[in-house]
Each structure stands twice: as structure tokens, then as C-alpha cells.
gemmi code that builds the backbone of each chain (N, CA, C; Angstrom):
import gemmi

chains = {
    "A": [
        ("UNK", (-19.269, -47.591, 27.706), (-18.585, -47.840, 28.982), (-19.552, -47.612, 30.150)),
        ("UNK", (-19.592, -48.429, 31.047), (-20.516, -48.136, 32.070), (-19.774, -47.230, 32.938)),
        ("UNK", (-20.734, -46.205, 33.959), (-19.653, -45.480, 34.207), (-19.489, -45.932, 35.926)),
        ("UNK", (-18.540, -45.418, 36.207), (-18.358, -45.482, 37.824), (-19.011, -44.948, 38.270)),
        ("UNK", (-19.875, -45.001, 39.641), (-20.241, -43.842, 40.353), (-20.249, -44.443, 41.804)),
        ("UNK", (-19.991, -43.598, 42.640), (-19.484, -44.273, 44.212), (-20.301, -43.027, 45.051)),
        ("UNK", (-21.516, -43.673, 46.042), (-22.396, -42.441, 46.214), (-21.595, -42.884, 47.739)),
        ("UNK", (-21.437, -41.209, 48.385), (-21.413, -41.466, 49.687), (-22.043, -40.322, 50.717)),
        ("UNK", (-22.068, -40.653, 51.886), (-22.479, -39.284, 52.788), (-21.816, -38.807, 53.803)),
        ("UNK", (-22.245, -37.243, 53.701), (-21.351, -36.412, 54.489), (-22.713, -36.340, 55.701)),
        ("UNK", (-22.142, -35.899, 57.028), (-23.047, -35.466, 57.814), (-22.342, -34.540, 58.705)),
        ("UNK", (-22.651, -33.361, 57.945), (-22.613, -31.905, 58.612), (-23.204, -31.600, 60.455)),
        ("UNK", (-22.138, -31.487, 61.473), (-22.570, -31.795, 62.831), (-22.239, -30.330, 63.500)),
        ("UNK", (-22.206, -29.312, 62.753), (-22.574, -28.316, 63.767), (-20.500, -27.618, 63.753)),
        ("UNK", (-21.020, -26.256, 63.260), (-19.565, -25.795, 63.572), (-18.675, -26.459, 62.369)),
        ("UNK", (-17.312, -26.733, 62.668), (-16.657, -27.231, 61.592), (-16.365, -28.683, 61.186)),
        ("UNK", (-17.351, -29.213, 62.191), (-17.609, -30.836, 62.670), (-18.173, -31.385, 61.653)),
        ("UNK", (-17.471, -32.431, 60.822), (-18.105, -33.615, 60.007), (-17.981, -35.029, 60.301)),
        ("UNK", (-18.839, -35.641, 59.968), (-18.599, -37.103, 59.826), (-18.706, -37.897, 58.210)),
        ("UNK", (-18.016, -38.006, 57.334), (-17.748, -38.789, 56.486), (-16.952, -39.819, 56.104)),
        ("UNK", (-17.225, -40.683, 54.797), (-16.647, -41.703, 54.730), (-14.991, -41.869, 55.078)),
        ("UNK", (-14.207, -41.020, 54.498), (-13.003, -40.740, 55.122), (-12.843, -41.021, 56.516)),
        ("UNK", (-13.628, -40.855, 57.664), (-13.371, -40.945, 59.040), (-13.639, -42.413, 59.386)),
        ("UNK", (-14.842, -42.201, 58.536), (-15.354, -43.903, 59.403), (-14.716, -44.908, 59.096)),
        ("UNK", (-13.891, -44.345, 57.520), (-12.886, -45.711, 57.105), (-11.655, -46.139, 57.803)),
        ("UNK", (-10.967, -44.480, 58.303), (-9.831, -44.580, 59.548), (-10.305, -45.319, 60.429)),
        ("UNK", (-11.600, -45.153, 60.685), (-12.226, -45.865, 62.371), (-12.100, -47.032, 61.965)),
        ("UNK", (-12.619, -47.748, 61.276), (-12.695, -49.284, 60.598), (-11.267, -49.733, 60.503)),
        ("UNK", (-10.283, -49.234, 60.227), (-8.506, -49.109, 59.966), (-8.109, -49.531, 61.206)),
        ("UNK", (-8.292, -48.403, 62.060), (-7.913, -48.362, 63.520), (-8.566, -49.902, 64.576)),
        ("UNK", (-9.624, -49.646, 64.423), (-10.350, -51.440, 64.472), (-9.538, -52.411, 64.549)),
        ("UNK", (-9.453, -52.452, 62.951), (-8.853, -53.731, 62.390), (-7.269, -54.033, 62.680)),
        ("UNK", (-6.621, -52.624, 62.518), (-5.337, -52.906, 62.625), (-4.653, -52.733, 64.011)),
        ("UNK", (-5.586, -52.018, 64.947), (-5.566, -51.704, 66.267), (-4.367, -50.620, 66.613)),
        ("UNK", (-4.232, -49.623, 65.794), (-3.041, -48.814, 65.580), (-3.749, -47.617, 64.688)),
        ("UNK", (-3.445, -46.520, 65.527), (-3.576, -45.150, 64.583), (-2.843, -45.211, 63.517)),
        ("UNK", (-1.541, -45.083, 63.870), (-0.540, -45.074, 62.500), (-0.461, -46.367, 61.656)),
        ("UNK", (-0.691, -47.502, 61.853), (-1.040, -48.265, 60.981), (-2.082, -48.153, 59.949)),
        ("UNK", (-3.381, -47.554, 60.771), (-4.421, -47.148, 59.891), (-4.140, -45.977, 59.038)),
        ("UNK", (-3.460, -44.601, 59.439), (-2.942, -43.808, 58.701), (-2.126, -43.735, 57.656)),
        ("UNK", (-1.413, -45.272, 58.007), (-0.229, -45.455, 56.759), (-1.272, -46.204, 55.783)),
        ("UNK", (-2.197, -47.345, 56.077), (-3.196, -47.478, 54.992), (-3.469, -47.015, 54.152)),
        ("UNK", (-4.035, -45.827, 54.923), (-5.005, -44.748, 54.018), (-3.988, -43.514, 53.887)),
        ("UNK", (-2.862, -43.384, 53.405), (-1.929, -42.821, 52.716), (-1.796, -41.685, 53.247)),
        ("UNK", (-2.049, -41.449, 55.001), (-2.249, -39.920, 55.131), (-0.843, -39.868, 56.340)),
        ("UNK", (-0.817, -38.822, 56.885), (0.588, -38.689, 57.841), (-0.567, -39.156, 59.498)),
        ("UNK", (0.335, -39.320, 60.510), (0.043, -40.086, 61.404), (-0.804, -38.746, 62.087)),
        ("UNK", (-0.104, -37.682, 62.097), (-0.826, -36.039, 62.758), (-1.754, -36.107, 61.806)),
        ("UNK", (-2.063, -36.081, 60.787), (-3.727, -35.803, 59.900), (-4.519, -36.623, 61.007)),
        ("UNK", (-4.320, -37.937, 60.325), (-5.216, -39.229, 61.278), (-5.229, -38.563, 63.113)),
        ("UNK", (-4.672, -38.381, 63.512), (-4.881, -37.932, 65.085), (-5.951, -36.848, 65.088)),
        ("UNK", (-5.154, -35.766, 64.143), (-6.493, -34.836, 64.354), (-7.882, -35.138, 64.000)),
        ("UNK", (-8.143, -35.760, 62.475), (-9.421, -36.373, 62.589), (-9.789, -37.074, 64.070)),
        ("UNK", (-9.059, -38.006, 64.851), (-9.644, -38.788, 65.470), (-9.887, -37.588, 66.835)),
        ("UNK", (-9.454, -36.920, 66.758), (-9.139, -35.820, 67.662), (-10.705, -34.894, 67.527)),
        ("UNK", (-10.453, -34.693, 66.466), (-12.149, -34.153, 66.189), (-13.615, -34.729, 66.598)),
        ("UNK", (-13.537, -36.082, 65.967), (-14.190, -37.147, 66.351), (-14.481, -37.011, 67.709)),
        ("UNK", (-13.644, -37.309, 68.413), (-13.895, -37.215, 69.765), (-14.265, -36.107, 70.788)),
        ("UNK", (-13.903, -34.877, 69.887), (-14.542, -33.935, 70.675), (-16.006, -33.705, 70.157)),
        ("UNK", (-16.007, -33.570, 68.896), (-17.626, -33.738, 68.618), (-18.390, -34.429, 69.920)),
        ("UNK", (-18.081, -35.938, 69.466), (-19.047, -36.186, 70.133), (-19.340, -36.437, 71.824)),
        ("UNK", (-18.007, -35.634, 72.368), (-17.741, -35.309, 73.556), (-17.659, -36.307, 74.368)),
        ("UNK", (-17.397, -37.534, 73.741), (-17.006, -39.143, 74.564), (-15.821, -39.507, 73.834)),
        ("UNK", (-14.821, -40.431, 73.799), (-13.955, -41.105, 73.018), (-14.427, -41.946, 71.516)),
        ("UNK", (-14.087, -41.811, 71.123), (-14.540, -42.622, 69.635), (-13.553, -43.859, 69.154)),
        ("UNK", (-12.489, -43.270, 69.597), (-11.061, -43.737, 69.769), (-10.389, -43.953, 70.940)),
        ("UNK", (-10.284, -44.809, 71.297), (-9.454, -45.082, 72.690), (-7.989, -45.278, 72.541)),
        ("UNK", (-6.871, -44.598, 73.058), (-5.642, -45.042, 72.581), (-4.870, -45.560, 74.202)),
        ("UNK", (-4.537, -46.567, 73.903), (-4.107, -47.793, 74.980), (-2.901, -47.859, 76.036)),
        ("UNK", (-1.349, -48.198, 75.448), (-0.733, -47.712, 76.075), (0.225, -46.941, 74.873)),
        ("UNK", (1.377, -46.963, 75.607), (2.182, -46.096, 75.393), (2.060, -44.803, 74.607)),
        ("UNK", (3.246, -44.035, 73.644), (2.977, -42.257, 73.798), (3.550, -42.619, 71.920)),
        ("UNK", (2.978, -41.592, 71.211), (3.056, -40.594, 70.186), (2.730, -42.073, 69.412)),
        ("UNK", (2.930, -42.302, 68.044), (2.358, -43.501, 66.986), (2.570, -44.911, 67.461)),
        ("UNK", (3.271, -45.393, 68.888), (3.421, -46.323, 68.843), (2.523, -46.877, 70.014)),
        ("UNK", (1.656, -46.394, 70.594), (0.622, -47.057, 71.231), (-0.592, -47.889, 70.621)),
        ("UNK", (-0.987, -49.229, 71.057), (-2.522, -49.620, 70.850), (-3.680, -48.448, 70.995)),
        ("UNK", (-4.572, -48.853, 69.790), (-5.533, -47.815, 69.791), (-6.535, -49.149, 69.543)),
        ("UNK", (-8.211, -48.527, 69.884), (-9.228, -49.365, 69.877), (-10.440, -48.467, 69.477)),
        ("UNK", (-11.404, -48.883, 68.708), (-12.867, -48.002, 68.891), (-13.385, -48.661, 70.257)),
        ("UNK", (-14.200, -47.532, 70.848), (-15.239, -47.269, 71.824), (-16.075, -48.047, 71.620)),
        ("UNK", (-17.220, -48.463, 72.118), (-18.217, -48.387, 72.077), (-19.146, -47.673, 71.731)),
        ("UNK", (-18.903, -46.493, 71.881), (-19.579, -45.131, 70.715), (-18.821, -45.662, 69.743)),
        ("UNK", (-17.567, -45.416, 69.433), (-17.142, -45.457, 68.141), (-17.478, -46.714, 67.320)),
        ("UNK", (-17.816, -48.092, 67.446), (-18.487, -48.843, 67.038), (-19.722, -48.524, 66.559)),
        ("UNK", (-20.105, -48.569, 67.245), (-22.029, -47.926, 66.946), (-22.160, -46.448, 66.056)),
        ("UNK", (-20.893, -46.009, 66.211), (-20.710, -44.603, 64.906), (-20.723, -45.037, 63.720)),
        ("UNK", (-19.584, -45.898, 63.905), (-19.187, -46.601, 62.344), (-20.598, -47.429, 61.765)),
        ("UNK", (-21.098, -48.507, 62.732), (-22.335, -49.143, 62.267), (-23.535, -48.337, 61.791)),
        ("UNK", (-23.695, -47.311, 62.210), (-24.817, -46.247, 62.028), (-24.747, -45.464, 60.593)),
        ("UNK", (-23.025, -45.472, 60.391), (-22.694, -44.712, 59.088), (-23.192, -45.662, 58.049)),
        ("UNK", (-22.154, -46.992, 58.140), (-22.755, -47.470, 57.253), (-24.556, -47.951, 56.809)),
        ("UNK", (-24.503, -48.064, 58.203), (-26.329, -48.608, 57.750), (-26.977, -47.220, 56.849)),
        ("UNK", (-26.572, -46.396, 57.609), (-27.165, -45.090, 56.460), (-26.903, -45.453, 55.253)),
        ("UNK", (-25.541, -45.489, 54.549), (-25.110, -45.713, 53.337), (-25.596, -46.752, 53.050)),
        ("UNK", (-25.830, -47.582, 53.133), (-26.651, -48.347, 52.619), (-28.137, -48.829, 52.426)),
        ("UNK", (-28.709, -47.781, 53.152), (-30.224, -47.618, 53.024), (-30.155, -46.489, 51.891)),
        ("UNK", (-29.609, -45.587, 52.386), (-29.818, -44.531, 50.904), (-29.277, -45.152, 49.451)),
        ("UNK", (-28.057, -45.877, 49.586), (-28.513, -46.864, 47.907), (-29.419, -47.629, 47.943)),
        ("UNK", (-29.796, -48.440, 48.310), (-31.132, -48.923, 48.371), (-32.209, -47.701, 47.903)),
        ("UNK", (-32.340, -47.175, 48.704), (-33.305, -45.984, 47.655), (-33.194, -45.250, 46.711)),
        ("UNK", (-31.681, -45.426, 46.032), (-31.484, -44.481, 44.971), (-30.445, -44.774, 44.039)),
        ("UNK", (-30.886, -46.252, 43.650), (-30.453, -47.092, 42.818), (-30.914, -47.061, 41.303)),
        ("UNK", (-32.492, -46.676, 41.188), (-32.944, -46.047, 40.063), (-32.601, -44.506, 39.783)),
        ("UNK", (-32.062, -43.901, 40.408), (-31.970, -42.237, 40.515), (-30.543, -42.298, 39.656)),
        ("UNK", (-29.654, -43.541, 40.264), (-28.282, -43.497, 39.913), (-27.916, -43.719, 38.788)),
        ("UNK", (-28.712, -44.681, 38.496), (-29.388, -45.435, 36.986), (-29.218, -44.104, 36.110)),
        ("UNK", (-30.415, -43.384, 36.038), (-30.949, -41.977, 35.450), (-29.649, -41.154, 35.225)),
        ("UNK", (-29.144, -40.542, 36.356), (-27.846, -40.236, 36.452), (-27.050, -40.381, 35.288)),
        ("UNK", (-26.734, -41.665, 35.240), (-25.816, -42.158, 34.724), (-26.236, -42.208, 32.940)),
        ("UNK", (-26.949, -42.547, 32.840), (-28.138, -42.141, 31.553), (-27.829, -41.216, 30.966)),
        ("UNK", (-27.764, -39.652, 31.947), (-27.748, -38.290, 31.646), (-26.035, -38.297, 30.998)),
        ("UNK", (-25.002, -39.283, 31.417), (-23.774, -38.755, 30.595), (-23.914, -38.865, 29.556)),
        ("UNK", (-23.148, -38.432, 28.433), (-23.042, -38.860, 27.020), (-21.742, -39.909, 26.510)),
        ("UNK", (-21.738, -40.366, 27.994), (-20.442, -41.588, 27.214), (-19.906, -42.031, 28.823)),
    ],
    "B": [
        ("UNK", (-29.489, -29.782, 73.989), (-29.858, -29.054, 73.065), (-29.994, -29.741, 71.767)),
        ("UNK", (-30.608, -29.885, 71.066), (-30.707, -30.108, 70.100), (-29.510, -30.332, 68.607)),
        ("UNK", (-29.655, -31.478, 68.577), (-28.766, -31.319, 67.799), (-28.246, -30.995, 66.307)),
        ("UNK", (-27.555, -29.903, 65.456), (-27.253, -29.848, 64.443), (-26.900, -30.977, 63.707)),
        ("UNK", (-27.594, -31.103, 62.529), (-27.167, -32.136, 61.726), (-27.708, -32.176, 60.522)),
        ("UNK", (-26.548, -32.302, 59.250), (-27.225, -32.015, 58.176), (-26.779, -33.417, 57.228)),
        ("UNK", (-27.593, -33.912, 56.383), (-26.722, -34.752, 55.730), (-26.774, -34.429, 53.958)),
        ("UNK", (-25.486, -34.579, 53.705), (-25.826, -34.360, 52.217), (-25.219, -35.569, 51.713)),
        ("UNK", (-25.081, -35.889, 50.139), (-24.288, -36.745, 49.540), (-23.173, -36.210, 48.112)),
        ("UNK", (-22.210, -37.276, 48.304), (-21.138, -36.704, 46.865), (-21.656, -38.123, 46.335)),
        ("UNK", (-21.000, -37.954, 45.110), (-21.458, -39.005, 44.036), (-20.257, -38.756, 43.122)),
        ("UNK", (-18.864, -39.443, 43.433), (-17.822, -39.665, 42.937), (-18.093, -40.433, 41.396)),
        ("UNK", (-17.517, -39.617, 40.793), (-17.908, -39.975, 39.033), (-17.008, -40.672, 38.258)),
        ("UNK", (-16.123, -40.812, 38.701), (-14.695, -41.410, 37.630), (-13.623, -40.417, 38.065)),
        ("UNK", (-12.570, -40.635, 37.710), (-11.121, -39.875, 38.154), (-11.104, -38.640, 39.157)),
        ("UNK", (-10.916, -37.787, 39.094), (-11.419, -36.458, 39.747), (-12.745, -35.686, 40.119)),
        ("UNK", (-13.574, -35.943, 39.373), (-14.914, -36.069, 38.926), (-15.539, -36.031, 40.198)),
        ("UNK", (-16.853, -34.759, 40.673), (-17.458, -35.889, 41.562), (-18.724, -34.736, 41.641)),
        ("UNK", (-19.773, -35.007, 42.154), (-20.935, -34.222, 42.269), (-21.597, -33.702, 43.324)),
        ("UNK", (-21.502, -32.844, 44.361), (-22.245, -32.844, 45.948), (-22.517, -31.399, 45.889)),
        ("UNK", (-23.202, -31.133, 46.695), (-23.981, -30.466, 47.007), (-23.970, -28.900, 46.773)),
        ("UNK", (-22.161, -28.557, 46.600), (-21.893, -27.283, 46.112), (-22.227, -26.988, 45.002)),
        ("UNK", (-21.600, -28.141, 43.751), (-22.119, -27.579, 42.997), (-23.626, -28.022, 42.600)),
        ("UNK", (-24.643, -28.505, 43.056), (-25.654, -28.729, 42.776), (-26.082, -27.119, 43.004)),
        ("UNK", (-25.914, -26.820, 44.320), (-26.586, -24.920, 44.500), (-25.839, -24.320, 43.819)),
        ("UNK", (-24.672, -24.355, 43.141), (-24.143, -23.165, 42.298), (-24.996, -23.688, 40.991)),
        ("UNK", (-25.664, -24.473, 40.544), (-26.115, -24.906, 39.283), (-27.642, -24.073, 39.805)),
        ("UNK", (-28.114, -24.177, 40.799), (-29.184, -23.892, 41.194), (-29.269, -22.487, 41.220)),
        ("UNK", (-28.267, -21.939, 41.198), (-28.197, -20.194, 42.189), (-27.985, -19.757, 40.129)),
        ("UNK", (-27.246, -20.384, 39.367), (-27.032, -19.879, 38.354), (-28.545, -20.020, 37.265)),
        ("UNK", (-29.619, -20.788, 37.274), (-30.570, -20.750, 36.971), (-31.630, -19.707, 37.185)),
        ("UNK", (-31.570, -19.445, 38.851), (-32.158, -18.283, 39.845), (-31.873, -17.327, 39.221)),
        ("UNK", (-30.233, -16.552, 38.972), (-30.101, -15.505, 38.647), (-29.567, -15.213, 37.374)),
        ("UNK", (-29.739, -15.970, 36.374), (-28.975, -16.098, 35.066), (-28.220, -15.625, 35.008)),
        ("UNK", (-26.626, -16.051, 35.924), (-25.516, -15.383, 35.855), (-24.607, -16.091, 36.415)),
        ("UNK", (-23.589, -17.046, 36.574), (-22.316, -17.353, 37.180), (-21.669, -16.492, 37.841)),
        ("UNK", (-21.669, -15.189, 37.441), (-20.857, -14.553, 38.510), (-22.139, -13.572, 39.626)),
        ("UNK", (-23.084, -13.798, 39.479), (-24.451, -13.292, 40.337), (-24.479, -14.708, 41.327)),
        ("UNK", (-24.600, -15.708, 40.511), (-24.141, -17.217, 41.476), (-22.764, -17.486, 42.315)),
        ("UNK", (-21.956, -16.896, 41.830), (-20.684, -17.474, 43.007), (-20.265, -16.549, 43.746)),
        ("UNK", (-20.981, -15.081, 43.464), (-21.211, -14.152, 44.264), (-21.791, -14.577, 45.400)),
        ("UNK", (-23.055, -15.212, 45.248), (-24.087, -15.376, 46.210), (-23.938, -16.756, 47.486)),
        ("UNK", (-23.071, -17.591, 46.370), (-21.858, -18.585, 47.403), (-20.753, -18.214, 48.229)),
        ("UNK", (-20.159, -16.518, 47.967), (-18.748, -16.503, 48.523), (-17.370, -16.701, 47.775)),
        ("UNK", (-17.639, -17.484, 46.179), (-16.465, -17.774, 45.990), (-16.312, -17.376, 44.847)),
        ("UNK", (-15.188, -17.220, 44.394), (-14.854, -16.363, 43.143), (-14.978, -16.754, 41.674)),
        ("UNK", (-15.801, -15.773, 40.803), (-16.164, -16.433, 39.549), (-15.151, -17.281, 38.982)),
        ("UNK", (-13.926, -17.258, 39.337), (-13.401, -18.351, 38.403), (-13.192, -19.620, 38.697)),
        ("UNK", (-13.458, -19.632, 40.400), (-13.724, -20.869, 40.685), (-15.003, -21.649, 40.434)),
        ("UNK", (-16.103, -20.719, 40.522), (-17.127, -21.360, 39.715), (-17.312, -21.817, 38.503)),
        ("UNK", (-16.555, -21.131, 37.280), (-16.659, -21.498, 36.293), (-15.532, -22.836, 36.304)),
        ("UNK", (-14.749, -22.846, 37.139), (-13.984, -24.058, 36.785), (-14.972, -25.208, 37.457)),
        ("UNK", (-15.717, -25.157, 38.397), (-16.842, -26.158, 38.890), (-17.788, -26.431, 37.714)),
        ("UNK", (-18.347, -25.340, 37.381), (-19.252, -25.998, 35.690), (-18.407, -26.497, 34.880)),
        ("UNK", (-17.134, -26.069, 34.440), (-16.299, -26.688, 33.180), (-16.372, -28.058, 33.613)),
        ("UNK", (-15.779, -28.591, 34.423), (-16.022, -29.684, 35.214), (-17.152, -30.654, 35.222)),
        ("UNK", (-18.042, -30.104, 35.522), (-19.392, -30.306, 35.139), (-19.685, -30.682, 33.727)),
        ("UNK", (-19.586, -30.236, 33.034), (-19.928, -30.266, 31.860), (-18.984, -30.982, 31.310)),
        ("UNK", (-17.459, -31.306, 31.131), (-16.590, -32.183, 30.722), (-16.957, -33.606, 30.947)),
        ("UNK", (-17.771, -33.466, 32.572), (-18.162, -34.965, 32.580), (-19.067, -35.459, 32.400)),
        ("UNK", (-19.724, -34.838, 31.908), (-21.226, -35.287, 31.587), (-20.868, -35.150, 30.034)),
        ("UNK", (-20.301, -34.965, 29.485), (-20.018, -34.761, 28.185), (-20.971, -34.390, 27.244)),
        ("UNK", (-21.703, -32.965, 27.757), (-22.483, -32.319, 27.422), (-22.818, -31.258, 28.187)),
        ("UNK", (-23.014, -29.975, 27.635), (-22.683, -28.332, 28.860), (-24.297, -28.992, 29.568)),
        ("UNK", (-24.281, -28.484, 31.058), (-25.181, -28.540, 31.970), (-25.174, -27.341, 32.176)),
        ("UNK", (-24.066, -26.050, 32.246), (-24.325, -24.805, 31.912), (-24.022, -24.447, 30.403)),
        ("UNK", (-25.325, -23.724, 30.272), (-25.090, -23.126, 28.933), (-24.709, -21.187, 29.213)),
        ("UNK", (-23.510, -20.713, 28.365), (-23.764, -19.493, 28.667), (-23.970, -19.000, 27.154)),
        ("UNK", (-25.038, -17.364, 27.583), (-25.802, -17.240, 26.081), (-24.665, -16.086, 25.140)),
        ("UNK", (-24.336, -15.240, 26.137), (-24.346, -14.179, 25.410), (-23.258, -13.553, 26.437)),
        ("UNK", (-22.317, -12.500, 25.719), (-21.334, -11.649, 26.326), (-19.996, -12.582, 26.393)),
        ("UNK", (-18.928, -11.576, 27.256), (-17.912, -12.967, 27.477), (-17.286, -12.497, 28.873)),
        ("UNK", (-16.383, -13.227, 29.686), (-15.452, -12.864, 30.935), (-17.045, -13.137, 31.701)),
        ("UNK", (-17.332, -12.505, 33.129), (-18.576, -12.553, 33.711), (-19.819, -12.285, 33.076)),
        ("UNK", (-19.380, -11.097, 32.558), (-20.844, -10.417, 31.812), (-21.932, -11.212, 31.467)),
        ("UNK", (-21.666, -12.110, 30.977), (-22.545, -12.613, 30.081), (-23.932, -13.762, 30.883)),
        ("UNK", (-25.072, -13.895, 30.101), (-26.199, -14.598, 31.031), (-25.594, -16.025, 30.373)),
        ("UNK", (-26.418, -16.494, 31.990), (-25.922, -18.323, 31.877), (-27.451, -18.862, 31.887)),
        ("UNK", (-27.383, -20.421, 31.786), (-28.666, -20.434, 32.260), (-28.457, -22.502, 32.450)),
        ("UNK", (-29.181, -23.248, 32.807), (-29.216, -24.972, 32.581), (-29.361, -24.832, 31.609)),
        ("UNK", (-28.347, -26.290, 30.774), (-29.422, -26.761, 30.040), (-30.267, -27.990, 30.578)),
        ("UNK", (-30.913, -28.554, 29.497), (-32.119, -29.502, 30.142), (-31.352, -31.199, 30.759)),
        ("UNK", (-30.019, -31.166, 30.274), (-29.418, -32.341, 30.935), (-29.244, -31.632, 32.713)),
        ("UNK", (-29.021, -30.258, 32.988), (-28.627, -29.686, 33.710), (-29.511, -29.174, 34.731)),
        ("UNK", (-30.630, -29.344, 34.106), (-32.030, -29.547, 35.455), (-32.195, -31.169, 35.711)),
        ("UNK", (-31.427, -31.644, 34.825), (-32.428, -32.955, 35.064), (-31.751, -33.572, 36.325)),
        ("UNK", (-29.974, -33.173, 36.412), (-28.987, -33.480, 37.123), (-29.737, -32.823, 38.639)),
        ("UNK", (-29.952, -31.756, 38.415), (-30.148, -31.227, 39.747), (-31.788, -31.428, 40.436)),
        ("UNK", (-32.464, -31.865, 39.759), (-33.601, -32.742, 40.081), (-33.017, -34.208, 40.722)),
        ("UNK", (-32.317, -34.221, 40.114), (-32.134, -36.080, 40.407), (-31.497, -36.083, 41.651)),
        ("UNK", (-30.068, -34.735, 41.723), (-29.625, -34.973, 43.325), (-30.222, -34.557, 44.314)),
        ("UNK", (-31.242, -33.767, 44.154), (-32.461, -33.415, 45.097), (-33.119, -34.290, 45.600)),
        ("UNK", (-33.484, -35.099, 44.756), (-34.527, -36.628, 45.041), (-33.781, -37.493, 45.736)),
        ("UNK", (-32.591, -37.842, 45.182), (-31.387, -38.662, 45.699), (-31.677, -38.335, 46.879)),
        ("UNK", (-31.504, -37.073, 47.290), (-30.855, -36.415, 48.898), (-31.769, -36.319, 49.679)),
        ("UNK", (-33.377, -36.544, 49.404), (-35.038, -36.162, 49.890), (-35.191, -37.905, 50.056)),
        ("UNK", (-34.703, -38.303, 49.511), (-34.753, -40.444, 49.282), (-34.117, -40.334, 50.673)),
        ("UNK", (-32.976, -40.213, 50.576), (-31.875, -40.756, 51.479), (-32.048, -40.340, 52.773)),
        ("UNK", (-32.680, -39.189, 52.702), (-33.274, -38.194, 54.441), (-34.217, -39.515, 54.821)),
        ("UNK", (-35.491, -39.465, 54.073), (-36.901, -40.355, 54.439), (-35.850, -41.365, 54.790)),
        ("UNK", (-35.008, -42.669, 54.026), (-34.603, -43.750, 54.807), (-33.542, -43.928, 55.747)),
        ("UNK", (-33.473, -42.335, 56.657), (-32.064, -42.451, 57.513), (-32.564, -41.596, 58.682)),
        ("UNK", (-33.945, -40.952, 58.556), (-34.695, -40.282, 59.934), (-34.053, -41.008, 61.191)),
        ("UNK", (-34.429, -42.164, 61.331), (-34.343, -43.149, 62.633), (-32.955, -43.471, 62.923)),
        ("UNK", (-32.217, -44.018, 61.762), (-30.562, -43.641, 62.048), (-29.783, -42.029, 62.341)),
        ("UNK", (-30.656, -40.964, 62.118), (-29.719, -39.643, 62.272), (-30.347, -39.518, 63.518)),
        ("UNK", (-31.638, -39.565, 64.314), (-31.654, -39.208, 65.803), (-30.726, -40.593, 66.287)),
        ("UNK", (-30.623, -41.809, 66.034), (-29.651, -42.643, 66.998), (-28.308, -42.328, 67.013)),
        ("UNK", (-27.577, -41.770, 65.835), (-26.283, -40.824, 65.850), (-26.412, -39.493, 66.926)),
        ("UNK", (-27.279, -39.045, 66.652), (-27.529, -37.725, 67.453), (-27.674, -37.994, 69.025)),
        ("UNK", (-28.476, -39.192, 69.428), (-28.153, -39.780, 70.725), (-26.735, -39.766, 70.971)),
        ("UNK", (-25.403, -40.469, 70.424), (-24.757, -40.661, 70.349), (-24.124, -39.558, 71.222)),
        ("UNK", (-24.216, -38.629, 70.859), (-23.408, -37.432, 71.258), (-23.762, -36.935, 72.564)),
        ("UNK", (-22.337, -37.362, 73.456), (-22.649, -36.736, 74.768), (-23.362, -35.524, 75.400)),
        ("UNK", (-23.786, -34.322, 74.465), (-24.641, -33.288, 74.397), (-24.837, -32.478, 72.975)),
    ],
}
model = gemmi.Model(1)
for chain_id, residues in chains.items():
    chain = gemmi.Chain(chain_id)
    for i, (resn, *xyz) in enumerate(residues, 1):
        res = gemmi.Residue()
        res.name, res.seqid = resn, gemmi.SeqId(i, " ")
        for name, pos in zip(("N", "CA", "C"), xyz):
            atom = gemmi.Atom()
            atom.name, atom.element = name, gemmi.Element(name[0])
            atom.pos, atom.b_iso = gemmi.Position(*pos), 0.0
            res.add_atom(atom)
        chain.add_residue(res)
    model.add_chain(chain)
structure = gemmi.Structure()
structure.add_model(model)
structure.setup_entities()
């Protein structure tokens, strides 16, 4: 059986601040579907989880990441920033330069199971 | 000021399964001190959560990556085996790969951040 393996990255930002795939996928959600709680119901989480991530997000990086549009509590338009664009693009380009480099490593890896 | 930033990677294995950076140093700390409970001492977290991180380990690789020699409950010395250096060589390299091709993307994230 070949096995699965799904490499991804965390980036540890100081304090209790992360950025991982989990976030950037809400951000990409929120994007696409132009709705916090739409993106939250996606990705199977409650609409307060998703806020606070985006909530985090944004204080990290002490600009908006998330812009939320009009109206109040899950039923307003939400949008990425312009930071938050260039967050998401930056994540992925990482992730995908580091498989690119560690495509034989994964190989090996995978070698090392016994089934 | 300068900004904090660390990046590591997980490497999701199949079902529950997955490999990052904790337990790579508890595999590491248990080599150091030939001991699991001298190792999850030295992490903070309690021997039985460590040993449930190697069982783990070793279920999925379907072959022990910790071997323990002798005694039983904590007592006893642990040590790699050689699938179990090879693992923690490989996510080292993985993670030393992935730094070298993401230098120029982690200061443009780090721009990112309003301070």
C-alpha cells in the first residue's frame, strides 16, 4: 500500500501566535465564500472558533487579515485584506517550495514504514 | 523589533497518525538520556503521555522506533532503534531543506507584520 503522507507547516510567531494550514485554509474559505460562517461551516468548526482564529490573525499581525463588511454577529460580508492575501500567498508558496525540496526525504520516510 | 519566528513541519501519516516536531525531540531527548521518563520530564509532560506518543510511533511505522531494554513502569532504559534515528535524521533534514528554501519568504511574512 502506498502510504499517505500530507507534509505541512506551522510557523511559530511569538507568544501563543501561530500561523498554520488550518488558518490559511479558513482565509482561503472566507475569500471564496465571502462569509466567516460560511467558511466555518465548511471546515466543520463553530462560527466563535473561526472568529477567534481570525481574531488572532489579526492581532498578530497588528493590521486586519480579515475585513468584516457590513452588518453584526455571522451574518455580515467578510473579505481578506490585502495583508491577508499576501499571507495566504506566502503560506502557500512556502509549502510548496519545501515539497519541492523534500520529496526524496518523503520518499525515504515512507520506505522506513513496514507496510 | 525583530521578529519571532519559528517554522516547523507535521507530516500527517494516515488516520490519526502524524509526525512534528514534539515528538521528533521526545525521540531525541529519549536517546540523550536513555529514559522516557528522564525525556518527558525534560519536555514538561507526563510519562504516560509520552509513552502513548512512542506507542504511536511505533504502531505506525510498524516497527518500535523506541526500543525499551530493561525494567518495567518508568524505570526502565529506552533507547532508538535504527528505523528510529533514521526517522529523526530525516525530519531534521526535511526541516534544515525547508528553512534554506523559505529564508526570503519568512522575512516577506515578517514584513508583513505591522511591528
Amino acid at each position: 500500500m502506498a502510504m499517505e503522507m500530507r507534509l505541512t507547516l506551522r510557523l511559530d510567531m511569538g507568544g501563543e501566535h501561530a500561523l498554520g494550514v488550518g488558518k490559511v485554509r479558513l482565509m482561503e474559505l472566507i475569500e471564496e465564500s465571502g462569509s466567516i460562517s460560511r467558511a466555518a461551516k465548511e471546515m466543520g468548526m463553530s462560527y466563535r472558533r473561526a472568529w477567534l482564529l481570525v481574531n488572532d490573525l489579526n492581532q498578530r499581525f497588528g493590521t486586519p487579515l480579515v475585513e468584516t463588511q457590513r452588518g453584526g454577529g455571522g451574518g455580515g460580508g467578510a473579505a481578506l485584506s490585502e495583508t491577508g492575501r499576501d499571507v495566504v500567498t506566502l503560506y502557500r508558496r512556502m509549502e510548496k517550495a519545501c515539497l519541492e525540496a523534500n520529496g526524496q526525504a518523503m520518499e525515504e520516510l515512507a520506505a522506513l514504514t513496514a507496510r
